[in-house]
C-alpha positions in Angstrom: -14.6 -4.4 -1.4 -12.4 -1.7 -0.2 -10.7 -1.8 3.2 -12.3 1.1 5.2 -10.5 4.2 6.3 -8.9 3.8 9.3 -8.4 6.7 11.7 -4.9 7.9 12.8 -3.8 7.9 16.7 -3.3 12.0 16.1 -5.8 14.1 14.0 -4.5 16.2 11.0 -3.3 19.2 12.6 -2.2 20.6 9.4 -4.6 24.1 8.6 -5.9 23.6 11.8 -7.5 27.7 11.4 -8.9 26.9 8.2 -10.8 23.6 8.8 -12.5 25.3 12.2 -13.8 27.7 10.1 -17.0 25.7 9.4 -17.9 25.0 13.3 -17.6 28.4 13.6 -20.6 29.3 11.8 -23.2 31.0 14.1 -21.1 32.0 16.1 -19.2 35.4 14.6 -20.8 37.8 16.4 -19.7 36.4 19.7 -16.1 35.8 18.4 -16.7 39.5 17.2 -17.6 40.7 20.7 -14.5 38.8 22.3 -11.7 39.7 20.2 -13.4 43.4 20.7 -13.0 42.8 24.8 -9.6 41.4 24.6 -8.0 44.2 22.5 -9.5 46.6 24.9 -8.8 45.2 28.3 -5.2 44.4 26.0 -4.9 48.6 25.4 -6.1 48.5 28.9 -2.9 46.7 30.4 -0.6 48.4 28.1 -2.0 52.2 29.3 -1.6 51.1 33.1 2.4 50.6 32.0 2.5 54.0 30.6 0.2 55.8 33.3 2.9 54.7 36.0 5.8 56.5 34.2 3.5 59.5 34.0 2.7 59.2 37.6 6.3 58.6 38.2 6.8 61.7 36.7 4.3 64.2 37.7 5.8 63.0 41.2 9.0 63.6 40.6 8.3 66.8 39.5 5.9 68.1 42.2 3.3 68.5 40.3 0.6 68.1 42.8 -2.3 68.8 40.3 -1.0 66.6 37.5 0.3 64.0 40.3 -4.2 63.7 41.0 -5.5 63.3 37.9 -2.8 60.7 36.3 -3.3 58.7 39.8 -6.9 59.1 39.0 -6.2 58.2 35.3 -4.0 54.9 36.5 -6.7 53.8 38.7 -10.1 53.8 36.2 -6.9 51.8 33.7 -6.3 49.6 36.4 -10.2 49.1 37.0 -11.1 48.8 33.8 -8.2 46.5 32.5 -9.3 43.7 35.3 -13.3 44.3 34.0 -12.5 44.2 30.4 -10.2 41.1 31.0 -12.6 39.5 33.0 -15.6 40.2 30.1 -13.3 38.7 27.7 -12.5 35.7 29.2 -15.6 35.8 29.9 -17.1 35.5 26.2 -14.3 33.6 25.3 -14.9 30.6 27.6 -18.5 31.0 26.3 -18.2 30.6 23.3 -16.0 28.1 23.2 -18.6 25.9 25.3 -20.8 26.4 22.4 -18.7 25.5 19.8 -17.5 22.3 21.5 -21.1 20.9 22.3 -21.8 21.4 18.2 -18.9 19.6 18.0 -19.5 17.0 19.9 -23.5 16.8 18.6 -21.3 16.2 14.9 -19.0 13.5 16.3 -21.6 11.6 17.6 -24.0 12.2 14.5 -20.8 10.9 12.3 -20.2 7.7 14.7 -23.8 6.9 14.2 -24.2 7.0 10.6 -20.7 5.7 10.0 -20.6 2.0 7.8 -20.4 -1.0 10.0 -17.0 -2.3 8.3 -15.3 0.7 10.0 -16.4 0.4 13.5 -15.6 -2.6 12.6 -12.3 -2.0 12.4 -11.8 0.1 15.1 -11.7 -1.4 19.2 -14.6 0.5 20.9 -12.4 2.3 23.4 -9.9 4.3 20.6 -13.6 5.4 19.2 -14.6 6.4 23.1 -11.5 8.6 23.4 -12.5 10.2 20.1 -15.4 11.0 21.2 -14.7 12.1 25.0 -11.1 12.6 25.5 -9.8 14.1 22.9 -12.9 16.7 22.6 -12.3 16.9 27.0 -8.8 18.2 25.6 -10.7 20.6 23.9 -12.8 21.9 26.6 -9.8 22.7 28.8 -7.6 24.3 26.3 -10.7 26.4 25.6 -11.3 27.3 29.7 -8.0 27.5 30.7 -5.0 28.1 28.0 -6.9 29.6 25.1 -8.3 33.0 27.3 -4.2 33.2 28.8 -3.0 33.1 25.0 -5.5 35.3 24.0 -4.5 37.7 26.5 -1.0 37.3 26.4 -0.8 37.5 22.6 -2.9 41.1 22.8 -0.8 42.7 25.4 2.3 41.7 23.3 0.7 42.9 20.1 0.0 46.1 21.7 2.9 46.3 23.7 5.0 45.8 20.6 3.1 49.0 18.5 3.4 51.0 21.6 7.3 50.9 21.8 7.5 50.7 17.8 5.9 54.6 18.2 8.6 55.6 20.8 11.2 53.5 18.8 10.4 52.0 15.7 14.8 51.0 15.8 14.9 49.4 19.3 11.6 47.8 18.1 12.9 46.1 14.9 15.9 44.9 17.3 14.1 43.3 19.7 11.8 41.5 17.7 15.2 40.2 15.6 17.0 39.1 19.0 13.2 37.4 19.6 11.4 35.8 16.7 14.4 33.6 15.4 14.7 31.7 18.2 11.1 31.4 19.2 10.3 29.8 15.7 13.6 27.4 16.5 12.0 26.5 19.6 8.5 26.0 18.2 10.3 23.9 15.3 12.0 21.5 17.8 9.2 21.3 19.6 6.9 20.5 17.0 9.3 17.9 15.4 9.3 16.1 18.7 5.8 16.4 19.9 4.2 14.8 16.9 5.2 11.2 18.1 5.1 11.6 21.6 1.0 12.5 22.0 0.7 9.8 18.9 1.8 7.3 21.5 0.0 8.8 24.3 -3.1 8.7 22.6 -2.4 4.9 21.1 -2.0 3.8 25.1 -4.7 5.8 25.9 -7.0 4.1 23.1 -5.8 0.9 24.7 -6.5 1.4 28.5 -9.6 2.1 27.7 -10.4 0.0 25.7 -9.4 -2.9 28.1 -12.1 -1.3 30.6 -14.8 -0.9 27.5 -14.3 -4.8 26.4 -13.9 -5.9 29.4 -17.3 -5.1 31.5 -19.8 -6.6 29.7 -17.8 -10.1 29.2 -16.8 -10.1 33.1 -19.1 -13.3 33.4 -17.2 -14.9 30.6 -14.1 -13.8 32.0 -14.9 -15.3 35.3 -16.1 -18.3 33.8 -13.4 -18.8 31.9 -11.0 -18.3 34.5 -9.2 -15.3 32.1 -9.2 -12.7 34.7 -5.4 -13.3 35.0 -4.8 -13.1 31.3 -6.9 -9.9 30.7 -5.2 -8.3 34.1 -1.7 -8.9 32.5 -2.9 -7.6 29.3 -3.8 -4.6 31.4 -0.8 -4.5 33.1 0.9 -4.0 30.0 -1.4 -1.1 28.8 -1.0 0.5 31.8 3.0 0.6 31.8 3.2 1.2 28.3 0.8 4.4 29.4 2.7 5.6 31.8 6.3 5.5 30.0 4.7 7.6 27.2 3.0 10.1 29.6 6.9 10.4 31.4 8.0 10.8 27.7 5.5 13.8 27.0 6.5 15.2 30.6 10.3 15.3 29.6 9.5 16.7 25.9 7.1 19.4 27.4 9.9 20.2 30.3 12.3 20.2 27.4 10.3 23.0 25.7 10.3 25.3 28.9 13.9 24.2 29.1 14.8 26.0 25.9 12.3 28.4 26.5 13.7 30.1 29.6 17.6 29.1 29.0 18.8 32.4 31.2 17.5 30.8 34.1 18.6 28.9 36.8 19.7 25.4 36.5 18.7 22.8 38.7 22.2 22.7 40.0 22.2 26.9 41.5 19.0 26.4 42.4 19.9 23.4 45.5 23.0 25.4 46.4 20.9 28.7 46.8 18.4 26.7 49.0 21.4 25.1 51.0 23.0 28.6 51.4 19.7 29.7 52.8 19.4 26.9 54.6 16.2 25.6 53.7 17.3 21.9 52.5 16.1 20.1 55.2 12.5 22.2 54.5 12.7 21.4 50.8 13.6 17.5 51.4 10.9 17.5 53.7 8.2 18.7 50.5 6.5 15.8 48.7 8.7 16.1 45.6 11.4 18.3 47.1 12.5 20.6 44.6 10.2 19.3 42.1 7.4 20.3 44.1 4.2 22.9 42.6 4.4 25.9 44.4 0.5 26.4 44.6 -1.6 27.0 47.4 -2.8 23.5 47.3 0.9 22.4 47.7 2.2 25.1 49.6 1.0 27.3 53.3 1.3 31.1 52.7 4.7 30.8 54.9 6.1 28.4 52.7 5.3 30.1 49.1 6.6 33.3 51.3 10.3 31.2 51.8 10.0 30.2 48.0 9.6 33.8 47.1 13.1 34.7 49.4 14.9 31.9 47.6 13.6 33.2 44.2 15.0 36.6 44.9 18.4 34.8 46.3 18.9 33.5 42.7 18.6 37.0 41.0 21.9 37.9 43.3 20.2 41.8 43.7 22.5 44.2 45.5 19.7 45.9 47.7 16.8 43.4 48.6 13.4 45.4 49.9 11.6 43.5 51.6 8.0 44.4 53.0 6.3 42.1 55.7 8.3 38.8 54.6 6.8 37.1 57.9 3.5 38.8 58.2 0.6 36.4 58.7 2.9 32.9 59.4 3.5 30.8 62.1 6.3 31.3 64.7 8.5 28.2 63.1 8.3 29.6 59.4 8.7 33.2 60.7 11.8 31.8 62.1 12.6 29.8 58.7 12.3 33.0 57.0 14.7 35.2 59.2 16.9 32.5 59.1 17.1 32.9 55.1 17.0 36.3 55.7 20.6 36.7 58.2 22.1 34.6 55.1 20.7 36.4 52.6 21.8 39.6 53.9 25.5 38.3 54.3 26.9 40.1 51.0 23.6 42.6 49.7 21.9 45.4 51.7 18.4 44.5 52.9 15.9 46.5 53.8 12.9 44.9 55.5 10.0 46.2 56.7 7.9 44.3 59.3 5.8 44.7 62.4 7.0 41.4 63.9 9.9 42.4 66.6 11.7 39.3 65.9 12.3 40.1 62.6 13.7 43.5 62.5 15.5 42.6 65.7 18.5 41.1 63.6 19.2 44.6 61.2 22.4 46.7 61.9 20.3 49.8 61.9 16.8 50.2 63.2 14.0 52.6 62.5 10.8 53.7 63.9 8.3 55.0 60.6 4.7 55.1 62.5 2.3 56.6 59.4 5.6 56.8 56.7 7.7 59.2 59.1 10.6 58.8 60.5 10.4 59.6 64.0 12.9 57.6 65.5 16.9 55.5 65.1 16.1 52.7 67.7 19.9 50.8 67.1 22.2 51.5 64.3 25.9 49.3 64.9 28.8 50.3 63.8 29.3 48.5 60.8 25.9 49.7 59.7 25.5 51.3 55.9 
């Protein structure tokens, strides 16, 4: 008798498109409806970028007449880009739910009429990550990154035919300085990735399949005395886990390495925070500099002293800065002018606040109740 087929730790991600065709079914007229929104609220986001020029323009040319109705126009482009992105995402998200319970109705139906000699052959907890983790993966690429890339690859689209009608020249150079190494980076990536998440998903298989196995012989275990033995086996899943999740961290970090190579390396980053002189802040942070700036991580005050270091690293000649310390406590207020004094060492800032200790420390200061100049409090003498 045959040896049974055995399943692979990663799918067969080769014509991925083409074999999803067949869950799809059912389902076309929804797809239809969100590819629909996402073009639009696309065309949307693309218009608001040409409407600003327009107002820019009308503006600069006194034009009060024109100057109303493109504001007018920017604001229903600016409305309806955030409703037709919202719709989209929306359907999207939707859809996808859909799709992914049929999916998992057919991986369970498949499980359970599958011969005996190849579950068998499989440990019950590489089948259970089959059938929940890997589809889980599913679900939150479908939530979360599939609406962004949907978005993002409209907007470029778009973005792309709108400057090919202004310049169908700069166009064709752009997308030559672009596309080559994109697909490098995608290549790399790809030759990498494919046994990294193999291994991932082989430790995974084993974790849990040291839980699966294990509770309903914990009796035998116990009796046995083989509790130790079963924890060092754990043990051993466990670390082997963990050093392929690090390994999938540092090929995924390698990826946005490549991908954003004109930025800052780690090494400009801690001398622009020393220069500013928010080390001891940043030491203070969980993971220092390796710490999310999100507002679960982060106060308001201290994404506000991120956002000063941020613009540090550009090295900008004129720095505007509006409210930097608006809505913080007294000791990151503080923090922040203190980044600010250095920061305006070799640029010209201009900051605008309502708190008197922060414009307290310009060379020249003005008075601007309701946008008009009404007043030169202090201007020094080695003031611009």
């Amino acid at each position: 008798m045959a040896d049974p087929t055995l399943l692979t730790d990663l799918p067969d991600q080769r014509a991925v498109f083409r074999r999803a065709v067949p869950f799809l079914a059912g389902h076309r007229l929804a797809l239809a409806v969100t590819l629909l929104l996402n073009l639009a609220g696309a065309a949307a986001a693309v218009g608001v970028t040409a409407a600003i020029g327009r107002v820019v323009d009308a503006a600069g040319g006194r034009d009060r007449p024109g100057l109303l109705r493109r504001v007018l126009l920017l604001l229903l482009l600016v409305a309806g880009s955030g409703v037709l992105t919202w719709l989209s995402r929306y359907w999207l998200i939707r859809t996808g739910e859909h799709v992914l319970a049929g999916l998992r109705e057919r991986a369970a139906a498949a499980v359970g009429a599958a011969p005996l000699r190849f579950l068998e052959a499989h440990r019950s907890g590489e089948l259970l990550r089959r059938l929940t983790g890997e589809i889980d993966g599913l679900a939150s690429f479908a939530a979360a990154t599939l609406p962004d890339l949907a978005t993002a690859a409209s907007v470029l689209l778009l973005t792309v035919v709108m400057l090919a009608l202004y310049s169908w020249l700069l166009t064709a150079l752009l997308l030559l300085a672009f596309i080559p190494p994109a697909l490098l980076i995608v290549r790399e990536f790809h030759r990498r990735a494919g046994a990294v998440y193999a291994e991932v998903a082989s430790a995974e298989a084993a974790v849990s399949s040291g839980f699966a196995e294990s509770l309903p012989a914990q009796e035998q275990l116990r009796i046995s005395g083989s509790v130790p033995r079963w924890l060092e086996r754990f043990a051993r899943d466990n670390d082997r886990l963990q050093k392929a999740q690090s390994t999938e961290v540092r090929t995924e970090l390698r990826l946005n390495q490549l991908a954003s190579a004109g930025s800052p390396d780690r090494a400009a980053v801690a001398r622009t925070v020393d220069l500013l002189g928010l080390a001891d802040w940043v030491n203070s942070l969980p993971y220092g500099l390796d710490t999310t700036v999100s507002t679960r991580t982060l106060s308001a005050g201290e994404r506000q002293l991120v956002a000063v270091a941020r613009a540090a690293l550009t090295d900008p000649a004129v720095l505007i800065l509006d409210e930097a310390t608006a809505g913080v406590d007294h000791g990151t207020a503080a923090r922040i002018e203190e980044a600010l004094s250095a920061l305006a060492d070799e640029r010209t800032l201009i900051v605008i606040a309502h708190r008197a200790d922060t414009v307290a420390r310009g060379r020249r200061l003005l008075e601007m109740p309701e946008g008009r100049l009404t007043d030169i409090v202090r201007e020094t003498a080695d003031s611009a």
